[in-house]
OpenMM code with the backbone's topology and positions (N, CA, C; nanometers):
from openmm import Vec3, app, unit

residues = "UNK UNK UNK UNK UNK UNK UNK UNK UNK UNK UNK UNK UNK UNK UNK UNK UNK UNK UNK UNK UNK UNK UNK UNK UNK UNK UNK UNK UNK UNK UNK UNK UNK UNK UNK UNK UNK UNK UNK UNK UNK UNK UNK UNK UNK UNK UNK UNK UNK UNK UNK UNK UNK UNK UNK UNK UNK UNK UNK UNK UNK UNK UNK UNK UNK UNK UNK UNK UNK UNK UNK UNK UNK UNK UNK UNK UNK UNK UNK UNK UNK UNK UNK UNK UNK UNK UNK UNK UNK UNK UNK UNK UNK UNK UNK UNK UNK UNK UNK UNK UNK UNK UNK UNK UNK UNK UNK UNK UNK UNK UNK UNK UNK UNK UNK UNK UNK UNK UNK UNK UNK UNK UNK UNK UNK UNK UNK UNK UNK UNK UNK UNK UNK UNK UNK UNK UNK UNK UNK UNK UNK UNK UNK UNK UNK UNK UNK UNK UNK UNK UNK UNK UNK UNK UNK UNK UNK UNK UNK UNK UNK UNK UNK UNK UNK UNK UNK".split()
positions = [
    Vec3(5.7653, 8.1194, 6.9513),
    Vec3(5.7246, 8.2077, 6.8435),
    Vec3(5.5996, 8.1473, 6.7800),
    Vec3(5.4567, 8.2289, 6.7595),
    Vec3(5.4002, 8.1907, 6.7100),
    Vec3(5.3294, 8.2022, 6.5470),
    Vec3(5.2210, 8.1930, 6.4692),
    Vec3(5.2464, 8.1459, 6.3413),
    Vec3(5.1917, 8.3255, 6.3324),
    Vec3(5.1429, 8.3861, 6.4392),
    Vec3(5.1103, 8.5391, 6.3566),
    Vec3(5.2662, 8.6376, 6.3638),
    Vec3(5.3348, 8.5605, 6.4796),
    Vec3(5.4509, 8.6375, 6.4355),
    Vec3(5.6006, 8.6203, 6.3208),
    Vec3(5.5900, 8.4847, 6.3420),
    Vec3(5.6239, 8.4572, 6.2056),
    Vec3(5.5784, 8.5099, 6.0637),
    Vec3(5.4617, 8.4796, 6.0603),
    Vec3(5.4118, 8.5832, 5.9411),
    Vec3(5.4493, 8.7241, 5.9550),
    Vec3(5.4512, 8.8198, 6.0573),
    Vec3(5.4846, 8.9261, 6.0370),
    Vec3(5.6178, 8.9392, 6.0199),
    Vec3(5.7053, 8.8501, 6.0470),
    Vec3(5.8424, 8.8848, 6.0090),
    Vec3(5.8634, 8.8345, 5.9126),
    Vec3(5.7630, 8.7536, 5.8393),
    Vec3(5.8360, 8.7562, 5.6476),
    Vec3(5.8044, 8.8292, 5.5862),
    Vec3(5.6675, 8.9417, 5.6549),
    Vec3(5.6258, 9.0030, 5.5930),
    Vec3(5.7045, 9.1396, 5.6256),
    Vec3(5.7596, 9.1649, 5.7029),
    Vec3(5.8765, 9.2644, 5.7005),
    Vec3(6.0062, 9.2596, 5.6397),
    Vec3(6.0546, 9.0833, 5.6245),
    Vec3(6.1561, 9.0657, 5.5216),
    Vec3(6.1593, 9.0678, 5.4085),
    Vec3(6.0054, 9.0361, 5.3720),
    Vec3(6.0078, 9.1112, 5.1931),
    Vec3(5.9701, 9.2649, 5.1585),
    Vec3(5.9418, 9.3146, 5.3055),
    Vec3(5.9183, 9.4543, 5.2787),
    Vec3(6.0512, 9.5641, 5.2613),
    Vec3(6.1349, 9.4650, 5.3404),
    Vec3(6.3507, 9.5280, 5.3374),
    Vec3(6.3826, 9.4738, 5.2847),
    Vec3(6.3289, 9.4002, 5.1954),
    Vec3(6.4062, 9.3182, 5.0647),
    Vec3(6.5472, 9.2215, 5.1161),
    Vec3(6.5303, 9.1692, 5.2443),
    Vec3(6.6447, 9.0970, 5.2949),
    Vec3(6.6480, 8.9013, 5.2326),
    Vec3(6.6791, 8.8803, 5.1640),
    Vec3(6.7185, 8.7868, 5.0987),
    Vec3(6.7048, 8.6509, 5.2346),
    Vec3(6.7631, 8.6209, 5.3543),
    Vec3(6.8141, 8.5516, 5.4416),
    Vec3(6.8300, 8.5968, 5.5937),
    Vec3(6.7598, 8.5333, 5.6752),
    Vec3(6.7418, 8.5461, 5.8054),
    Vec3(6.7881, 8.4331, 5.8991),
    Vec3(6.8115, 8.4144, 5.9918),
    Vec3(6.8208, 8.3175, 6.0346),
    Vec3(6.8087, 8.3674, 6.2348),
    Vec3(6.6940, 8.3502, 6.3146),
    Vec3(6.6954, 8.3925, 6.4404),
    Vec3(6.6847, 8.2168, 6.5207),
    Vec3(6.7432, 8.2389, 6.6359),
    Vec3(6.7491, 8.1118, 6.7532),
    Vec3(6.7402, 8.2064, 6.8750),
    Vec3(6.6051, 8.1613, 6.9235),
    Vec3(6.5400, 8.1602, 7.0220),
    Vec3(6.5091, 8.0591, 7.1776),
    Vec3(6.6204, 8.0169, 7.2173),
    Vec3(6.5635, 7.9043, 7.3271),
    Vec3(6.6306, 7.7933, 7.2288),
    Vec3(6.5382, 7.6963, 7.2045),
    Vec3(6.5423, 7.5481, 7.1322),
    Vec3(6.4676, 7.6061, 7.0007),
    Vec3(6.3898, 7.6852, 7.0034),
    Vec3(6.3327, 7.7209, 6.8146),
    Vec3(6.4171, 7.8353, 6.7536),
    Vec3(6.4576, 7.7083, 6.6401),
    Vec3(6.5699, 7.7965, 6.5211),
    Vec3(6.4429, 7.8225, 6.4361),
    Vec3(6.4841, 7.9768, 6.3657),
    Vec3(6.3975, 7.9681, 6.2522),
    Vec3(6.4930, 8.0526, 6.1562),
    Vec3(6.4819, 7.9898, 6.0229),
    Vec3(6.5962, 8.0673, 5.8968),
    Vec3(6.4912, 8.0412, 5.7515),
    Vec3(6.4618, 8.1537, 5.7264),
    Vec3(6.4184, 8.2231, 5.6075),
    Vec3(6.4861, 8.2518, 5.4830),
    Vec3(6.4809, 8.2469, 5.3894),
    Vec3(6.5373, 8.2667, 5.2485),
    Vec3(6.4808, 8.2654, 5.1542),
    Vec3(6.4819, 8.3888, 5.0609),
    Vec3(6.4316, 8.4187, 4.9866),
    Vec3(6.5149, 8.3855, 4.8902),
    Vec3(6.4314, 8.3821, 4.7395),
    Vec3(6.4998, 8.3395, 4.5971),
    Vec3(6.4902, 8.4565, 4.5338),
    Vec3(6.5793, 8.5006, 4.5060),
    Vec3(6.6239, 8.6424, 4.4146),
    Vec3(6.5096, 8.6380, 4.2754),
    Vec3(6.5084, 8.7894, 4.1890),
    Vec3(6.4204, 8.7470, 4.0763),
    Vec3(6.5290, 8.7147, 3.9768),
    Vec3(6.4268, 8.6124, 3.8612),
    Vec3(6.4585, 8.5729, 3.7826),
    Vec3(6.5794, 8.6858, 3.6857),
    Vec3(6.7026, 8.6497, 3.6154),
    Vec3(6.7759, 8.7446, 3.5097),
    Vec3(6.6826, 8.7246, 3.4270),
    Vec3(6.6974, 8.8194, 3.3279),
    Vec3(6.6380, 8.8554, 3.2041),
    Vec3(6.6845, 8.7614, 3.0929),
    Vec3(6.6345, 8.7512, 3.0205),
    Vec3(6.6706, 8.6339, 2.8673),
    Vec3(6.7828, 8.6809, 2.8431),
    Vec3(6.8318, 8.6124, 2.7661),
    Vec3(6.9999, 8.6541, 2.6799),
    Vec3(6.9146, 8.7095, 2.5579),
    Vec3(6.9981, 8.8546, 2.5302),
    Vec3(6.9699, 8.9290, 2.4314),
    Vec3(7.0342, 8.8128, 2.2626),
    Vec3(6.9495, 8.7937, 2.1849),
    Vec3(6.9471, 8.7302, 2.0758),
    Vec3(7.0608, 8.7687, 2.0306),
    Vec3(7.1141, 8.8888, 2.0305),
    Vec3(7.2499, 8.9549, 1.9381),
    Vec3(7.3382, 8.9387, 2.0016),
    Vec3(7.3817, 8.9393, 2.1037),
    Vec3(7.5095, 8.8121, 2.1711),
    Vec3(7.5452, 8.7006, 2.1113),
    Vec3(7.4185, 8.6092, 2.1160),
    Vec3(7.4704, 8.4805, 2.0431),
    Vec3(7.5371, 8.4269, 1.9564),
    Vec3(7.5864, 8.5590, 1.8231),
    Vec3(7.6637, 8.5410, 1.7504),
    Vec3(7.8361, 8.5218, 1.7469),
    Vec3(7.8443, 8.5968, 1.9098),
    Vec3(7.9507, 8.6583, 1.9727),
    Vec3(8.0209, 8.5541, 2.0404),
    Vec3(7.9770, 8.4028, 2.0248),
    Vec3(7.9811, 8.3073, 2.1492),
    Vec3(8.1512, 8.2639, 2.1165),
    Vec3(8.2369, 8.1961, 2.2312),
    Vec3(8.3679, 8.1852, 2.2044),
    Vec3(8.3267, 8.0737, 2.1481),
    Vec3(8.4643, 7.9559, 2.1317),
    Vec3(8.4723, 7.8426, 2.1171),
    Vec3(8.3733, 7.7419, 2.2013),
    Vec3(8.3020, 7.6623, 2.1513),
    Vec3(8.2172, 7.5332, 2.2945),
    Vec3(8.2828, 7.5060, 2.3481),
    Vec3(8.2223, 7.5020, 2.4889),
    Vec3(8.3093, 7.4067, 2.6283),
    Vec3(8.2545, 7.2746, 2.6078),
    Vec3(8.2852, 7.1795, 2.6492),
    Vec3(8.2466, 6.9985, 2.6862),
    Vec3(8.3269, 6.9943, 2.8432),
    Vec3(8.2354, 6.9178, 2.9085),
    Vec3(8.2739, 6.9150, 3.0733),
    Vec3(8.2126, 6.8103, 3.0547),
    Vec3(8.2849, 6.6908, 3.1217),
    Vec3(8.2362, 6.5111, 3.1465),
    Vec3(8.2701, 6.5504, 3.3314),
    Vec3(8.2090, 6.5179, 3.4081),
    Vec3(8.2157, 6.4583, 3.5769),
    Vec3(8.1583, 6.3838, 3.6019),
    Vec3(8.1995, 6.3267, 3.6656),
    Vec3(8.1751, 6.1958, 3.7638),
    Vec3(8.0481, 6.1958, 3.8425),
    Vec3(8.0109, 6.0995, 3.8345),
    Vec3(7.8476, 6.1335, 3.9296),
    Vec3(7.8537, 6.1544, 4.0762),
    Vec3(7.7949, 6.2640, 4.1221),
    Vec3(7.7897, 6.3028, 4.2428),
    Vec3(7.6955, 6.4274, 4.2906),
    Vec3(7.6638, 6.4170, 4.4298),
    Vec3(7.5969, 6.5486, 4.4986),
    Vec3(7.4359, 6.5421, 4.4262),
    Vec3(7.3760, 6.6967, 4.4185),
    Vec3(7.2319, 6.6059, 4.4028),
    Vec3(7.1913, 6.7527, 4.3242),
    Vec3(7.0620, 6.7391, 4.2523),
    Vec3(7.0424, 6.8168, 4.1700),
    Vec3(6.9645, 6.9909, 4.2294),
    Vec3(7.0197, 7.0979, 4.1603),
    Vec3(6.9810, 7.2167, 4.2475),
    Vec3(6.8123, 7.2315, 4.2139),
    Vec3(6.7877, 7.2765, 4.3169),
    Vec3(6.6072, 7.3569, 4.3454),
    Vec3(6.6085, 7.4634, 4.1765),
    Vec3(6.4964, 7.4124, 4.1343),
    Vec3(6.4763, 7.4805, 4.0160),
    Vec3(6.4101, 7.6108, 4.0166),
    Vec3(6.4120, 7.6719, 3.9914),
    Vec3(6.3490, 7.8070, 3.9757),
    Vec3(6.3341, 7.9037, 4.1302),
    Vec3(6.2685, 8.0396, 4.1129),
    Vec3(6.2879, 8.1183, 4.2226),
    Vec3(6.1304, 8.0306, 4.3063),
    Vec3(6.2025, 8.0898, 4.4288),
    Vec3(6.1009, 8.0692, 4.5447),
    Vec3(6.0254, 8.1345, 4.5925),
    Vec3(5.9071, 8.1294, 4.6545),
    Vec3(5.8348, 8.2177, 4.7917),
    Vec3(5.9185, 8.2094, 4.8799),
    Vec3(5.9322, 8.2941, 4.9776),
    Vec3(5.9540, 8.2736, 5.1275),
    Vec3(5.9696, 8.1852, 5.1846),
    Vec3(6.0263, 8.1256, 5.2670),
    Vec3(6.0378, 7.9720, 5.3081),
    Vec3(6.1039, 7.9667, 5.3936),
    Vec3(6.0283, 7.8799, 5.5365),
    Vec3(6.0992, 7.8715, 5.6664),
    Vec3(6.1356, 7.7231, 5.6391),
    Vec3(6.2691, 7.6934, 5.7192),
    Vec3(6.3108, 7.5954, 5.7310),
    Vec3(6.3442, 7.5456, 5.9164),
    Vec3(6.2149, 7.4540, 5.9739),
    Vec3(6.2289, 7.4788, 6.1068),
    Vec3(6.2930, 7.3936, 6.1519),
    Vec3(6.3305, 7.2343, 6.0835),
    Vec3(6.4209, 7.1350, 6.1179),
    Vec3(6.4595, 7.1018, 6.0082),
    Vec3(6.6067, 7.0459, 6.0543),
    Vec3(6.7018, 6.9800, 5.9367),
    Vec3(6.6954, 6.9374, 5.8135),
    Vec3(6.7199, 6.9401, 5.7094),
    Vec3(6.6559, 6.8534, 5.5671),
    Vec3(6.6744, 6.7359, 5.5972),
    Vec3(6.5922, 6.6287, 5.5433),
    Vec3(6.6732, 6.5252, 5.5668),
    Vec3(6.6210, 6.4442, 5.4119),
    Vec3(6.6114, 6.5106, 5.2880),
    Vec3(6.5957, 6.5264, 5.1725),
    Vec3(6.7520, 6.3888, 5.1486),
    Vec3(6.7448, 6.3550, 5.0790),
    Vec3(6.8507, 6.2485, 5.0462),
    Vec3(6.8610, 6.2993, 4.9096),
    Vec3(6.9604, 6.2783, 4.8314),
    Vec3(7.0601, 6.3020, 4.6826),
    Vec3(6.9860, 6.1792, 4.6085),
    Vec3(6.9224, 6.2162, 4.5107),
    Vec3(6.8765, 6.1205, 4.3945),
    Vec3(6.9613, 6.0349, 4.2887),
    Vec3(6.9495, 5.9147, 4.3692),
    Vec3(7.0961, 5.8491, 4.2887),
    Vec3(7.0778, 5.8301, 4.1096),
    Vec3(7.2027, 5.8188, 4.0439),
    Vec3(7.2481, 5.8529, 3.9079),
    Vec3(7.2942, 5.7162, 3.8643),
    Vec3(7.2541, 5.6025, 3.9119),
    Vec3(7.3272, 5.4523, 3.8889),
    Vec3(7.3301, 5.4702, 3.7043),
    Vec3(7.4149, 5.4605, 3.6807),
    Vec3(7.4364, 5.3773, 3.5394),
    Vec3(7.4076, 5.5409, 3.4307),
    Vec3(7.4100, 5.6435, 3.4899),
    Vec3(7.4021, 5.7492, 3.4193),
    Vec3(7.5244, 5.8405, 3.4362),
    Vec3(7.5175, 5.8974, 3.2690),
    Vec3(7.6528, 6.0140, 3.2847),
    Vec3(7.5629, 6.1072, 3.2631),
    Vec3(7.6534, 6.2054, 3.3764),
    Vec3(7.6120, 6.3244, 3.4501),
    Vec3(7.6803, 6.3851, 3.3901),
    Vec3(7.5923, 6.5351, 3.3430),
    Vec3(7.6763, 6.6529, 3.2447),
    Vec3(7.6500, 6.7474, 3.3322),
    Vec3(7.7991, 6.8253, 3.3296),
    Vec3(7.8415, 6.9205, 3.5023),
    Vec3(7.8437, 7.0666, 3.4159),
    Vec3(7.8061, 7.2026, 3.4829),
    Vec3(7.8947, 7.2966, 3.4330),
    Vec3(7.9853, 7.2946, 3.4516),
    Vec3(8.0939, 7.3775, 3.3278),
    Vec3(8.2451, 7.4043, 3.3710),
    Vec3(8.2595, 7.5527, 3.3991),
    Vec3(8.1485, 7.6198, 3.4007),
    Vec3(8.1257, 7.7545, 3.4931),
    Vec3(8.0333, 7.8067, 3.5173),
    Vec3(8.0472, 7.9747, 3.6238),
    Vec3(7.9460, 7.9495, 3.6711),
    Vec3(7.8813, 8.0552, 3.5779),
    Vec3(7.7049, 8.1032, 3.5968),
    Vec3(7.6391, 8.1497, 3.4677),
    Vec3(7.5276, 8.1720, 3.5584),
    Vec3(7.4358, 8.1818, 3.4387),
    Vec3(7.2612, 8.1140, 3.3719),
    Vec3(7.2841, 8.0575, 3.2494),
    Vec3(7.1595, 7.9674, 3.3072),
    Vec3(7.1352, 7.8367, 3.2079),
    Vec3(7.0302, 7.8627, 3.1413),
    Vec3(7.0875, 7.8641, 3.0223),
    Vec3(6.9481, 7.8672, 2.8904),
    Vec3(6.9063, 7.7341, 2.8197),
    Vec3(6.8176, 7.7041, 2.8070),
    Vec3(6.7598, 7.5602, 2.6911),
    Vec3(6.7339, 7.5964, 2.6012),
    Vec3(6.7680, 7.6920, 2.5884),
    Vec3(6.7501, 7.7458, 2.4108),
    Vec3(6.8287, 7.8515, 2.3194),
    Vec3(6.8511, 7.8394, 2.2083),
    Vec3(6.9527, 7.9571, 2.1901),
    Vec3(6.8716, 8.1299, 2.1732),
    Vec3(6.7226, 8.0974, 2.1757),
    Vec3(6.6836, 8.2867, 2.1970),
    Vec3(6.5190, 8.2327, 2.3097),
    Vec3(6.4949, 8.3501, 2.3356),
    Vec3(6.3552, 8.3478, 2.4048),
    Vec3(6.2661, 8.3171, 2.2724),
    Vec3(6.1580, 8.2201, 2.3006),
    Vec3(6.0299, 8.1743, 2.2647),
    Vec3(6.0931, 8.0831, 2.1305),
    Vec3(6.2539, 8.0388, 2.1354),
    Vec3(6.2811, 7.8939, 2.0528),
    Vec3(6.2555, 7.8197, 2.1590),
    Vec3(6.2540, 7.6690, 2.0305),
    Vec3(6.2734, 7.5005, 2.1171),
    Vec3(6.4149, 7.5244, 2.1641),
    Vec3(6.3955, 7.4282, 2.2898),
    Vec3(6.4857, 7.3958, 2.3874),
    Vec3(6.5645, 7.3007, 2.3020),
    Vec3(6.7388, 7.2931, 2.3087),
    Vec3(6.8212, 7.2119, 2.1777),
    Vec3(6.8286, 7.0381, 2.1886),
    Vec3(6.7572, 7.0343, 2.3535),
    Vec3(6.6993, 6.8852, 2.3978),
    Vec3(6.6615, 6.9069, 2.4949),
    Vec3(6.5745, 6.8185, 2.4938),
    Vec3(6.3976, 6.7497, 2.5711),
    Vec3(6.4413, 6.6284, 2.6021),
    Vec3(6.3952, 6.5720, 2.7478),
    Vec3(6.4114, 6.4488, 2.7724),
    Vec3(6.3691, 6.3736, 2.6906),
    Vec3(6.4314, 6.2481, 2.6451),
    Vec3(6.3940, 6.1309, 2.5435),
    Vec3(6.4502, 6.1736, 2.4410),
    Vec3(6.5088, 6.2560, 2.3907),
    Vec3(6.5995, 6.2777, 2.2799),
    Vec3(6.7652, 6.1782, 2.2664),
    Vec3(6.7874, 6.1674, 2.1462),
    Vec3(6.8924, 6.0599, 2.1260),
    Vec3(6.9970, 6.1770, 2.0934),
    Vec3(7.1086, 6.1691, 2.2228),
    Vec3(7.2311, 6.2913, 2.1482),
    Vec3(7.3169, 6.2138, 2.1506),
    Vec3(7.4187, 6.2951, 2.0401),
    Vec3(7.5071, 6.2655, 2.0058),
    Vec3(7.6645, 6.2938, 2.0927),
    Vec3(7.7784, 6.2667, 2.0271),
    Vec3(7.9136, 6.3841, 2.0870),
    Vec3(7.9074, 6.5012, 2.0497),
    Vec3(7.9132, 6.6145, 2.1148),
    Vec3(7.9360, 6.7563, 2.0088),
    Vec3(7.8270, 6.7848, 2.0311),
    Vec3(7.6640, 6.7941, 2.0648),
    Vec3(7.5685, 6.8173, 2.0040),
    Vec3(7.5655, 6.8767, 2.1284),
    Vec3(7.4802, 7.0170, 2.0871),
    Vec3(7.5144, 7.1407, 2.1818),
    Vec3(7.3106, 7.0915, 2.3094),
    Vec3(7.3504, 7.0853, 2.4149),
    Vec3(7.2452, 7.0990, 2.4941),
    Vec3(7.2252, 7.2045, 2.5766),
    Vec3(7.2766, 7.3263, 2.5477),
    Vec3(7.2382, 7.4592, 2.6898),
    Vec3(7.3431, 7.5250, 2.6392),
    Vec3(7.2376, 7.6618, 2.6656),
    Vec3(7.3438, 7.7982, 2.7101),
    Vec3(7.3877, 7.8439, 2.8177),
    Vec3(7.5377, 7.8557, 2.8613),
    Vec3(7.5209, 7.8965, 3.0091),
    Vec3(7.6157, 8.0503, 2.9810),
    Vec3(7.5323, 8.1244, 3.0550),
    Vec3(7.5704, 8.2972, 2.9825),
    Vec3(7.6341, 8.3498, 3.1053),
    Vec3(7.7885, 8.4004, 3.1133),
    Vec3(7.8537, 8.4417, 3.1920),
    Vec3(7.9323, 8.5657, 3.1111),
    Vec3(7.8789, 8.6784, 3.2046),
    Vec3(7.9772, 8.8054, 3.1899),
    Vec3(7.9195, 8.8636, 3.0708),
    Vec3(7.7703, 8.8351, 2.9965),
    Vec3(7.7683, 8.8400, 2.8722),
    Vec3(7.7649, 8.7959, 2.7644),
    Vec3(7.8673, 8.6635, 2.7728),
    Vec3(7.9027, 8.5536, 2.7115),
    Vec3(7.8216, 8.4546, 2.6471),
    Vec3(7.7745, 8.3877, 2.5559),
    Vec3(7.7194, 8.2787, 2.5751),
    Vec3(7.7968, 8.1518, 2.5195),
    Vec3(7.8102, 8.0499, 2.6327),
    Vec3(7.8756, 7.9227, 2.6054),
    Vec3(7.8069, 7.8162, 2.5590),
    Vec3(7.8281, 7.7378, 2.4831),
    Vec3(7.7625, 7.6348, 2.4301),
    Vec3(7.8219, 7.5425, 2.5221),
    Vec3(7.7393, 7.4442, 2.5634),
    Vec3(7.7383, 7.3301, 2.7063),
    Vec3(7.7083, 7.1926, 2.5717),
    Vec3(7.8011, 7.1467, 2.5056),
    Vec3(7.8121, 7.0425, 2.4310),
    Vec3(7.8052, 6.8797, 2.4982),
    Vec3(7.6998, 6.7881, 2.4394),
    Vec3(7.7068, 6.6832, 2.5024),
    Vec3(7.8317, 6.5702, 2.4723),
    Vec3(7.9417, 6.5059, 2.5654),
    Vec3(8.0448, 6.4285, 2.5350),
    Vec3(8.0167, 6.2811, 2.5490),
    Vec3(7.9089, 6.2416, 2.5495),
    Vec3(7.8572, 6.1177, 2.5239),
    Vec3(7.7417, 6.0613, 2.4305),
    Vec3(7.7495, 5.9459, 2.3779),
    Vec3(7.6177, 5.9435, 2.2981),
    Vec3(7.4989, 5.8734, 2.4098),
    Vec3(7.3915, 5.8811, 2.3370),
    Vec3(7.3022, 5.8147, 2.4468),
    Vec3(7.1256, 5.9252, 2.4391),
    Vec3(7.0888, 5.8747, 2.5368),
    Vec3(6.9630, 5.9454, 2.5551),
    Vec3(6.9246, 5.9893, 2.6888),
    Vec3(6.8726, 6.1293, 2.6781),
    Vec3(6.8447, 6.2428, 2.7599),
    Vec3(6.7491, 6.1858, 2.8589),
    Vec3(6.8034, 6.1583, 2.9751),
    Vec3(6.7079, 6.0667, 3.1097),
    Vec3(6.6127, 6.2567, 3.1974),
    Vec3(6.6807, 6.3367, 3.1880),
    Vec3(6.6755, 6.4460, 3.2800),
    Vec3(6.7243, 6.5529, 3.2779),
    Vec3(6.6739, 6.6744, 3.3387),
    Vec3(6.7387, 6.7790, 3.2642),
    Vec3(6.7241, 6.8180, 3.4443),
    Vec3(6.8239, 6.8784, 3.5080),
    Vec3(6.8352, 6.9002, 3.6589),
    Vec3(6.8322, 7.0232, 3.6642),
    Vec3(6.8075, 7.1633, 3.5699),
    Vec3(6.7998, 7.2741, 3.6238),
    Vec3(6.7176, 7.3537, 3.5441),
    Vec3(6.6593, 7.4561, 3.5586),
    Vec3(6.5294, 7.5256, 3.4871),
    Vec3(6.5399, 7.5948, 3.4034),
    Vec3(6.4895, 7.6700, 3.3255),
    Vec3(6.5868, 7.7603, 3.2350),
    Vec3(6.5849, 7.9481, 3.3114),
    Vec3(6.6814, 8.0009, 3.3002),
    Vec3(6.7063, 8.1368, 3.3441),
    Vec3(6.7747, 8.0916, 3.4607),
    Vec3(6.7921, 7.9844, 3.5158),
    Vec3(6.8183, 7.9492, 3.6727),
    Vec3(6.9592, 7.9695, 3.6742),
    Vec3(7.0269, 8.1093, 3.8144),
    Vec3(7.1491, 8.0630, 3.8173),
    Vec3(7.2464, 7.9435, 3.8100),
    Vec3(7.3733, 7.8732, 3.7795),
    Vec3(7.4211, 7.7704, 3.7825),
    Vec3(7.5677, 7.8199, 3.8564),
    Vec3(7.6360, 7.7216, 3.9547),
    Vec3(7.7594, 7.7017, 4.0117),
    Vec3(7.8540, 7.6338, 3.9114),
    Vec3(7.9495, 7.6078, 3.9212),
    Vec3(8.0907, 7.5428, 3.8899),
    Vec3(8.0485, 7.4259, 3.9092),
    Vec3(8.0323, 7.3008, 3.8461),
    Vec3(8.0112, 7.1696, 3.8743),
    Vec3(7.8697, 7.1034, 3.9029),
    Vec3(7.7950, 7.2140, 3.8858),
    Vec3(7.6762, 7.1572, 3.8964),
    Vec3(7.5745, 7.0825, 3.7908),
    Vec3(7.5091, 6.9808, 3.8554),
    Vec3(7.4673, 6.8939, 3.7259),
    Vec3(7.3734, 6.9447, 3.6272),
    Vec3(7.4021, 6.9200, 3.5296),
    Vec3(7.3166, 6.9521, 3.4199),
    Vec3(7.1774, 6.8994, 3.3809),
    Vec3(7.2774, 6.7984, 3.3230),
    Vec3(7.1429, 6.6983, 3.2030),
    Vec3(7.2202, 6.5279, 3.2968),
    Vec3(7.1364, 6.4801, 3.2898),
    Vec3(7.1703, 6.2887, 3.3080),
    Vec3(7.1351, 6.2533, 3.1906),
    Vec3(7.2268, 6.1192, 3.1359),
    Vec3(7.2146, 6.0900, 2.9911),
    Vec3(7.2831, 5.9498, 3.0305),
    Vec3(7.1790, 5.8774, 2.9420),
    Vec3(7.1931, 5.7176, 2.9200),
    Vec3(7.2776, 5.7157, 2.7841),
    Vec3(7.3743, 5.6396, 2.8660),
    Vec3(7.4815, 5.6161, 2.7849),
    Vec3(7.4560, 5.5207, 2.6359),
    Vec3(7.4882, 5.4945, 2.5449),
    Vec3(7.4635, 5.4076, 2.4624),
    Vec3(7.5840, 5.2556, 2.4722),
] * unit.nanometer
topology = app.Topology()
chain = topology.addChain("A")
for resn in residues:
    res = topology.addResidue(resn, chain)
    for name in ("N", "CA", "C"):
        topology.addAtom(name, app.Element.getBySymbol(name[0]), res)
């Protein structure tokens, strides 16, 4: 397969709006995937509506998700991308799954910025499910090393948040 036909078949996969491809040909694999568009902000008048805060502490593990939407993107051999180790840091996980906000409305400050000193309790992210918005509370004191996901960016069950130096 060569690079004009490749191009024409991403350019037919964003023309059918197909999200994921994946063709094997001989010995050349080729798999395509597209990044969905961005959700829309959380409407400001929700926020009042929010249940009780969640706090989720996990254990360090696995590696931090691809931030924001993508172009098109062939993947022609294996990753061989390695997991960015977390030595001596607590890792803040979702406890569901959502979008992740850094702020409580569009065009506020984010409730922490790396290098910030948090506390227990002290709310770092919105993660908005079903409507919902949850407050993602930090359960350690310490300071904000990293923030592992973008804002509007879908989030999974367990996936890392923020890394935070413990005090």
């Amino acid at each position: 397969m060569n690079q004009k036909e490749l191009k024409e078949l991403i350019e037919f996969l964003i023309e059918k709006d197909i999200a994921e491809f994946e063709l094997e040909r001989g010995d050349v694999k080729v798999k395509i995937k597209r990044a969905a568009e961005p959700p829309p902000a959380p409407d400001s008048r929700y926020i009042a509506m929010q249940p009780a805060p969640v706090v989720f502490s996990g254990a360090v593990s696995g590696a931090p998700a691809a931030a924001g939407p993508m172009p098109a993107r062939m993947d022609l051999a294996p990753s061989s991308a390695a997991p960015e180790p977390h030595e001596g840091l607590h890792i803040v996980k979702s406890p569901i799954v959502g979008t992740f906000y850094e702020s409580p409305s569009p065009g506020s400050p984010p409730f922490v910025k790396v290098g910030d000193t948090l506390e227990v309790g002290q709310v770092l992210c919105i993660v908005e499910a079903m409507k919902l918005m949850n407050e993602i509370e930090c359960d350690v004191a310490g300071e904000l090393v990293k923030k592992l996901v973008a804002n509007g960016q879908p989030i999974e069950y367990g996936q890392e948040l923020f890394a935070v130096r413990p005090k």
